[in-house]
C-alpha positions as CSV (number, residue, x, y, z in Angstrom):
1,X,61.5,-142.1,-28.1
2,X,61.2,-145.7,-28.5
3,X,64.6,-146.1,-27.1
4,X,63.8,-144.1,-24.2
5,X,60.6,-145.8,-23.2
6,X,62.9,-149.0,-23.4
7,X,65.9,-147.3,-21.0
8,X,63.2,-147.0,-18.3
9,X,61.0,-149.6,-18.8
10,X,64.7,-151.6,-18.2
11,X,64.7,-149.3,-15.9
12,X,62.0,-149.9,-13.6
13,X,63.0,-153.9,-14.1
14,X,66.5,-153.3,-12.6
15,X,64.7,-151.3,-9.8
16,X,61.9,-154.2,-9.5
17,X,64.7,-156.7,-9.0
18,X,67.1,-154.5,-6.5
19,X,64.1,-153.8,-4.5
20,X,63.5,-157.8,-4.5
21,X,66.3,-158.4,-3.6
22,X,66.7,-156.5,-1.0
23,X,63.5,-157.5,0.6
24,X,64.8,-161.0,0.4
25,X,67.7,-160.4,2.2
26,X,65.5,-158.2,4.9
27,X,63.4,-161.0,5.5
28,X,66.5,-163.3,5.3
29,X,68.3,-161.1,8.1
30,X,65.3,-161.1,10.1
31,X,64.5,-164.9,10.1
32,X,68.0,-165.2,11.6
33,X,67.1,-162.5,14.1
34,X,64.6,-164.8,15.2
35,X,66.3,-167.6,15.2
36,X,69.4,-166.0,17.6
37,X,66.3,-164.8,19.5
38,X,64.6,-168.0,20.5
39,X,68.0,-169.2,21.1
40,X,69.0,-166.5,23.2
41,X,65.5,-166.5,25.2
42,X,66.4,-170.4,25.4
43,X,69.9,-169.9,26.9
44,X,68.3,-167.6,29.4
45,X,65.6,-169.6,30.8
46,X,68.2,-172.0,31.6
47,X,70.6,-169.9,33.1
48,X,67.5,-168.1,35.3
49,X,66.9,-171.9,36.2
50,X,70.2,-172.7,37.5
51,X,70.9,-169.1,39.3
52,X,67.6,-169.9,41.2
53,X,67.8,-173.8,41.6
54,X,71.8,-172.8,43.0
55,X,70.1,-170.0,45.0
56,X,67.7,-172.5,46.8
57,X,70.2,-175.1,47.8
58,X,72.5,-171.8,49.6
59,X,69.7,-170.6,51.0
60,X,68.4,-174.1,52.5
61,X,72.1,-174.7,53.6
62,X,72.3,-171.4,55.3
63,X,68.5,-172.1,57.1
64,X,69.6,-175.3,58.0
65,X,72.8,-174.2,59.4
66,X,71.4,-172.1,62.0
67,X,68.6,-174.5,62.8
68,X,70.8,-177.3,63.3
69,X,71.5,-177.4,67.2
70,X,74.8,-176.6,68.5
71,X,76.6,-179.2,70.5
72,X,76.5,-177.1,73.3
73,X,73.0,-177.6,73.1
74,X,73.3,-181.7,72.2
75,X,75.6,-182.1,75.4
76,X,73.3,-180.1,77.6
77,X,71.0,-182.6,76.7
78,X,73.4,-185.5,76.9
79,X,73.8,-184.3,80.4
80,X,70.2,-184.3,81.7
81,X,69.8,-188.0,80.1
82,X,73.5,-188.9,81.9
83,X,75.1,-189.3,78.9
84,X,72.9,-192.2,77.3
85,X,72.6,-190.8,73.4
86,X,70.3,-193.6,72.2
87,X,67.9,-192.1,75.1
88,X,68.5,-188.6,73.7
89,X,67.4,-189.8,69.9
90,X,64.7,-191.7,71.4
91,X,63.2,-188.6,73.1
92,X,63.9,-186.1,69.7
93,X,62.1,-189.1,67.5
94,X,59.2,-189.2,70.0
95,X,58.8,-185.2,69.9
96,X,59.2,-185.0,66.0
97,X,56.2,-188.1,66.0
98,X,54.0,-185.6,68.2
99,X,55.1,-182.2,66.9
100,X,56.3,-183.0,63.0
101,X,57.3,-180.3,60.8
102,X,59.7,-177.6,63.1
103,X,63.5,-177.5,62.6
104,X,65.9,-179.4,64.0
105,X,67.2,-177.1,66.6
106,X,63.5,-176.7,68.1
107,X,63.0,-180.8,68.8
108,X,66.2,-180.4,70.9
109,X,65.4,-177.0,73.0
110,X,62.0,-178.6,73.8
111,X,63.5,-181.7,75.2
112,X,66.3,-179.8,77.2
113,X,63.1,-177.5,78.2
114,X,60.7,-180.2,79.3
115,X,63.7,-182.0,81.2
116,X,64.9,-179.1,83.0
117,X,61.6,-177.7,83.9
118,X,60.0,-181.3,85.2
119,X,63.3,-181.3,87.4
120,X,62.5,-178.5,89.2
């Protein structure tokens, strides 16, 4: 009886120790998990960084693009200041002083605007 007492009493040990075990390596497997998910979660917040910084710079090339003025529109106004440039810059630096903050496009509309309307 002895004996048998002892078989499960080494027994219950081995099972104590397996089950240790096995909770070490859980907890093991799961610091690791953490790790590749902070590193993941990382990686990601970097990538989302990029993808939006790169996303911004297309989209503020594309805006700019179409407000840029065309050079039909730059020798239209050419034309009404006969052909003088510096007087042309002169009159979109004077507008952007008065009116700051509009696009490109809309300081060189108003000047071929204002010109073409005070001439008639």
């Amino acid at each position: 009886m002895e004996e048998q007492n002892d078989f499960f009493t080494e027994l219950e040990k081995l099972g104590d120790e397996i089950f240790c075990s096995v909770m070490e390596g859980s907890i093991q497997v799961l610091k690791g998990t953490k790790e590749i998910l902070l590193e993941l979660s990382y990686n990601t917040q970097i990538f989302l960084d990029e993808t939006i910084s790169e996303a911004e710079i297309a989209y503020n090339e594309r805006k700019n693009r179409q407000e840029e003025p065309s050079q039909e529109l730059k020798q239209r106004l050419y034309n009404l200041v006969g052909g003088n440039q510096e007087i042309a810059e002169r009159l979109i630096d004077s507008e952007k002083e008065r009116n700051p903050g509009y696009p490109e496009k809309w300081y060189w509309e108003k000047i071929v605007y204002d010109l073409e309307r005070d001439r008639n």
